[in-house]
C-alpha positions in Angstrom: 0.0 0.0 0.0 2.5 2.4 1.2 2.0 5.4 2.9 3.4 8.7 1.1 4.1 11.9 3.7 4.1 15.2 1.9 5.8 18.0 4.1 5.1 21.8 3.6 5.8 25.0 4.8 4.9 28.8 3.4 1.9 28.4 1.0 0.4 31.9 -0.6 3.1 34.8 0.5 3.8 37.6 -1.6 5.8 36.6 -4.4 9.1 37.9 -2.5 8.5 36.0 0.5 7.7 32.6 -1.1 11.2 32.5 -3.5 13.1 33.9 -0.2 11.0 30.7 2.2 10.8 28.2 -1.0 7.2 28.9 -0.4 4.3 28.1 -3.0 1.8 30.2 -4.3 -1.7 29.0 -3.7 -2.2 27.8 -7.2 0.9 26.2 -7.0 0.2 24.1 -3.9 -3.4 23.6 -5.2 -2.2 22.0 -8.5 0.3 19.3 -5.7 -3.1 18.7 -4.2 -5.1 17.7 -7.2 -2.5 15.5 -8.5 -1.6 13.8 -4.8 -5.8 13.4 -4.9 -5.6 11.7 -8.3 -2.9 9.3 -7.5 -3.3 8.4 -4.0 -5.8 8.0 -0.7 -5.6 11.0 1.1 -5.7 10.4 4.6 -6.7 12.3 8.3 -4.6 12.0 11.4 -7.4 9.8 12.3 -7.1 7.8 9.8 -3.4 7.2 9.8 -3.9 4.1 12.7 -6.7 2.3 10.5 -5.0 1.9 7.4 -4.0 -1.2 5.5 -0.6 -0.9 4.5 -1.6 -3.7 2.1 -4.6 -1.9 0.6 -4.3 0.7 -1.3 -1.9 4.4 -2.0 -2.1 6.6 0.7 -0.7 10.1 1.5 -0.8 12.2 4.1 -0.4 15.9 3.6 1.4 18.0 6.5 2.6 21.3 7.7 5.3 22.3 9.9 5.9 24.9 12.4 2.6 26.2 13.2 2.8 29.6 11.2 0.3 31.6 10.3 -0.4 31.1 6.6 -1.6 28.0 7.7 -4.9 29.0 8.9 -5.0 32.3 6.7 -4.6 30.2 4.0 -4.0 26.3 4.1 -6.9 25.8 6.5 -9.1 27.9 4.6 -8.3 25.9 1.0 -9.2 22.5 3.2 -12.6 23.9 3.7 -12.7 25.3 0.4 -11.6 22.0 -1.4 -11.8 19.3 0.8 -9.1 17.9 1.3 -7.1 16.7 4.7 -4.3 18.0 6.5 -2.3 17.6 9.9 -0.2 20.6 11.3 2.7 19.7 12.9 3.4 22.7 15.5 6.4 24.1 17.9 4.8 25.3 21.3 8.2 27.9 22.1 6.5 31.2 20.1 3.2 29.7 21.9 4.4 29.5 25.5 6.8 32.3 25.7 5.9 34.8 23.0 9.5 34.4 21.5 10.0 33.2 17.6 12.4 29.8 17.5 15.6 30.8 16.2 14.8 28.9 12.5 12.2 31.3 12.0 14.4 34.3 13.3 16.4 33.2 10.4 14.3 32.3 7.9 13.0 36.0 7.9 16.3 37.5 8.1 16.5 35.5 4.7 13.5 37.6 3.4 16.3 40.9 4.5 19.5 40.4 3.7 21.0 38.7 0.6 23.1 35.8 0.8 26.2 37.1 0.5 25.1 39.8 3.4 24.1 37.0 5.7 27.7 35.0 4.9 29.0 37.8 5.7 27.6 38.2 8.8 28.5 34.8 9.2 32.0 34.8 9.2 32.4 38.7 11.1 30.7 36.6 13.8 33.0 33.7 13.9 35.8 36.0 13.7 35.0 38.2 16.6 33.9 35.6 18.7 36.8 33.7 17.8 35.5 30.6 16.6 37.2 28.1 13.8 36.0 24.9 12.4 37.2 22.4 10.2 35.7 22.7 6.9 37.9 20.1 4.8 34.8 17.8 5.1 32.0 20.3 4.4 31.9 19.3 0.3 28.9 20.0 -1.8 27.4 16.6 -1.5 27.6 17.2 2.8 25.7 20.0 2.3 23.2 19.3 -0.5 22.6 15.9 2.2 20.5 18.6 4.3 19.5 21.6 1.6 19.0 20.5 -1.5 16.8 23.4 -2.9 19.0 26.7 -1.9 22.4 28.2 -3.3 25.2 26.7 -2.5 26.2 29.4 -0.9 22.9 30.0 1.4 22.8 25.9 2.0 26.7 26.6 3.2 25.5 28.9 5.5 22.5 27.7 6.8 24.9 24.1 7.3 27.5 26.1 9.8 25.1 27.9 11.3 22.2 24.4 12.2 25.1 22.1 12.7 28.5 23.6 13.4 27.5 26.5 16.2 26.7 25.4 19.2 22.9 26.3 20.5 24.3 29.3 22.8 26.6 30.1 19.4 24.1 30.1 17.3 21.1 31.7 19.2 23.5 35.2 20.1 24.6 35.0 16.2 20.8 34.7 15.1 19.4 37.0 18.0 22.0 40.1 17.3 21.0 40.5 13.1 17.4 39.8 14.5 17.4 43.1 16.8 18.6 45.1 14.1 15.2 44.8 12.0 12.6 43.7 14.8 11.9 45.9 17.6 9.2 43.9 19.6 9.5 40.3 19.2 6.0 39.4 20.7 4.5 41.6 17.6 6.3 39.3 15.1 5.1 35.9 17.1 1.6 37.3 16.4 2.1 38.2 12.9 4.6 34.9 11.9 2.8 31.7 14.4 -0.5 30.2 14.7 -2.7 31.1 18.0 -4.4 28.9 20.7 -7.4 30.1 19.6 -6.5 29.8 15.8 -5.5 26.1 16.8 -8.2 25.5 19.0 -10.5 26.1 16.3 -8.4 24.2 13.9 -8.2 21.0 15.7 -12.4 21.2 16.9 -12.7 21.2 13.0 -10.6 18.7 11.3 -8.6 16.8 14.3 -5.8 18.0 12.7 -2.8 19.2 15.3 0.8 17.7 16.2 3.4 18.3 18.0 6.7 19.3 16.2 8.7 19.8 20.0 9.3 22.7 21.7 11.9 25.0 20.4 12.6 23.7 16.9 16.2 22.8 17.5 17.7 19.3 16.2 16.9 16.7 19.3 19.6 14.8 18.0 22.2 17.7 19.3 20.5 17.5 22.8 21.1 15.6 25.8 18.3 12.3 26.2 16.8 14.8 29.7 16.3 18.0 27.5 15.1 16.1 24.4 12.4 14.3 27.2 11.3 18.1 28.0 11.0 19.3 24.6 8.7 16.6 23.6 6.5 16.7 27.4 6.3 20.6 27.1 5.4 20.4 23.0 2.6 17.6 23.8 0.9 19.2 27.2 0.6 22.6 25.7 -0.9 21.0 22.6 -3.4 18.8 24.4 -4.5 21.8 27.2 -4.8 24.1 23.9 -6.8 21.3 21.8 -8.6 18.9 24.6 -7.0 16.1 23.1 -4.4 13.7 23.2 -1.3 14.7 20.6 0.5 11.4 19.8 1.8 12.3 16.7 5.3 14.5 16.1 7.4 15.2 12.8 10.9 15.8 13.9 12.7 19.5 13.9 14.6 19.9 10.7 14.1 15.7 10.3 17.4 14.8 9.4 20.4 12.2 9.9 21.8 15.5 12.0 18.7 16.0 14.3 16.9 12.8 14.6 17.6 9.3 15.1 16.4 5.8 16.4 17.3 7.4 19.9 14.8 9.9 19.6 12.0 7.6 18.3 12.1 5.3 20.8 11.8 8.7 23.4 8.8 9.8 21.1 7.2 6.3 22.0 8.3 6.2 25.8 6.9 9.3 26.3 2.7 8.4 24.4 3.8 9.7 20.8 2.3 6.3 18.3 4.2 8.3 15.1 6.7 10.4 14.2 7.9 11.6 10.9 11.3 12.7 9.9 12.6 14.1 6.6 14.0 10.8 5.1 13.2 10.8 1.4 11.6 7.6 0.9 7.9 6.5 1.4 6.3 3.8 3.8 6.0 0.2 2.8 5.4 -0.9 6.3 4.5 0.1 9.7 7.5 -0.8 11.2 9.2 1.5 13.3 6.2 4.2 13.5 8.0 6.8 15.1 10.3 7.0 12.4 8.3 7.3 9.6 9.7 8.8 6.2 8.3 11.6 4.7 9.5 13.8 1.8 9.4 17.5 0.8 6.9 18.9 -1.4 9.5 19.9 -3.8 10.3 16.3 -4.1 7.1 15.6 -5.7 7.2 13.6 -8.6 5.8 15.5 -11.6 4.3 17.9 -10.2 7.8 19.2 -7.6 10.0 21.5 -8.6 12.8 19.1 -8.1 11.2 15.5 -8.0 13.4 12.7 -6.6 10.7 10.0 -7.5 8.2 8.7 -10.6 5.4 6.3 -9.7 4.6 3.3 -12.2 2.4 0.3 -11.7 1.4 1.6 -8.0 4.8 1.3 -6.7 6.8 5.0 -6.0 10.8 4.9 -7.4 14.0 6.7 -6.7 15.3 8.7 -10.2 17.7 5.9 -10.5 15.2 2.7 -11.1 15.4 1.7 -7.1 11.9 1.2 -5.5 11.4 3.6 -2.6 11.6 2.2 0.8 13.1 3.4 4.3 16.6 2.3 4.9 18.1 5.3 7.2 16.4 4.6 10.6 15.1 1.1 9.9 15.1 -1.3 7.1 11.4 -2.4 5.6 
């Protein structure tokens, strides 16, 4: 059957925002949704315990974050179209009216120009005195983790996820914030989801997850702090909602931020699935807290860089291979 996980973020910015975010316009993500309809089962959070893995295509669409386009916009097509979504959401901007530091950067993007923010970059490193080794940070490292950005922005954002510590990378982040956002609390209400925004969301459709607390790589953490990241992220979700979360997609989702260490947390501590950002889809339900899911860029056809082509009912990599997990557990 296997189940296919979609993952988005922006849908219908301006047209500035969405090529600075990788965003898509509305008709853009409308025409993904009509073909995922015509090729596959969409499915509800609901739903995603019932199914057959040896029945029929599904596909589950999702969001990560919690940001605001998603009700302005996504939740508003659902209604609109009819079609299902879950929202996987980070309860930091929620809980302490502060943006996570990937969003802090992610609208510095939408300011500054590549170059301006390398720059930044390594004035930081040098006044702070900090050096890395970079012989093994190739092209192919990199485009491992950012696939769809310059080289030089996917070099950038590689250093400052993976090679800064959190206390490094949160002053570097913080400082370049301050120079273009004088109230932070104002920018949580304009960039994230509210309660009552979720609330309303979740009465609707059953359609809310957690996606931790912070939206920092648990993989980077000690096992204590990635236990509190996932309990604050689910209570805050289930006193907001009235209902039990027990399903999570995975900060950033990568070899570099989540592993089998973290699923078997997730399902110690009442999550039943997880999703990460392992390109592949789901032949089984092996291992349910370390479920695959691609991006929406990765679609085939209808991506704007598709890794995969579907024939016969059966999804394959670009080079012939049928698609299956192999990086957290082997189907």
């Amino acid at each position: 059957m296997p189940l296919l996980a979609v993952n988005y973020h922006y849908v219908g910015l301006n047209n500035d925002l969405n090529k600075s975010l990788h965003g898509l316009s509305t008709n853009e993500f409308l025409r993904q949704i009509n073909f995922l309809r015509s090729h596959f089962d969409l499915i509800t959070l609901n739903e995603l315990a019932e199914i057959d893995f040896n029945d029929k295509n599904y596909c589950l669409i999702t969001f990560d974050d919690g940001l605001l386009c998603h009700y302005e916009v996504v939740f508003q097509l659902m209604k609109e179209y009819d079609f299902p979504s879950v929202f996987f959401i980070s309860t930091l901007p929620l809980t302490e009216k502060k943006a996570t530091d990937t969003h802090k950067y992610q609208y510095l993007r939408t300011k500054l120009s590549p170059n301006d923010l390398a720059n930044e970059l390594s004035s930081f490193q040098i006044n702070n005195k900090i050096k890395f080794d970079l012989k093994f940070l190739t092209e192919t490292e990199i485009r491992k983790r950012y696939r769809y950005d310059n080289l030089q922005t996917a070099e950038t954002k590689y250093i400052i996820n993976y090679l800064l510590s959190k206390k490094q990378r949160s002053k570097f982040i913080n400082y370049i914030f301050g120079k273009f956002v004088t109230s932070e609390e104002e920018f949580v209400k304009k960039w994230y989801l509210s309660e009552e925004q979720i609330k309303n969301m979740h009465l609707t459709s059953k359609c809310i997850g957690s996606h931790a607390y912070s939206h920092e790589p648990l993989a980077q953490m000690e096992q204590d702090r990635v236990k509190m990241e996932l309990i604050r992220s689910k209570q805050t979700l289930e006193e907001i909602t009235g209902s039990q979360i027990d399903c999570i997609s995975y900060p950033l989702g990568n070899p570099g931020a989540v592993g089998k260490r973290e699923g078997k947390i997730s399902r110690d501590l009442g999550y039943k699935f997880g999703f990460t950002m392992e390109r592949e889809w789901n032949t089984t339900k092996k291992d349910q807290t370390l479920l695959a899911r691609i991006d929406c860029n990765d679609l085939l056809v209808v991506g704007k860089s598709p890794l995969f082509y579907l024939e016969n009912n059966q999804l394959y990599r670009k080079d012939g291979t049928l698609s299956s997990r192999s990086l957290y557990v082997k189907e």
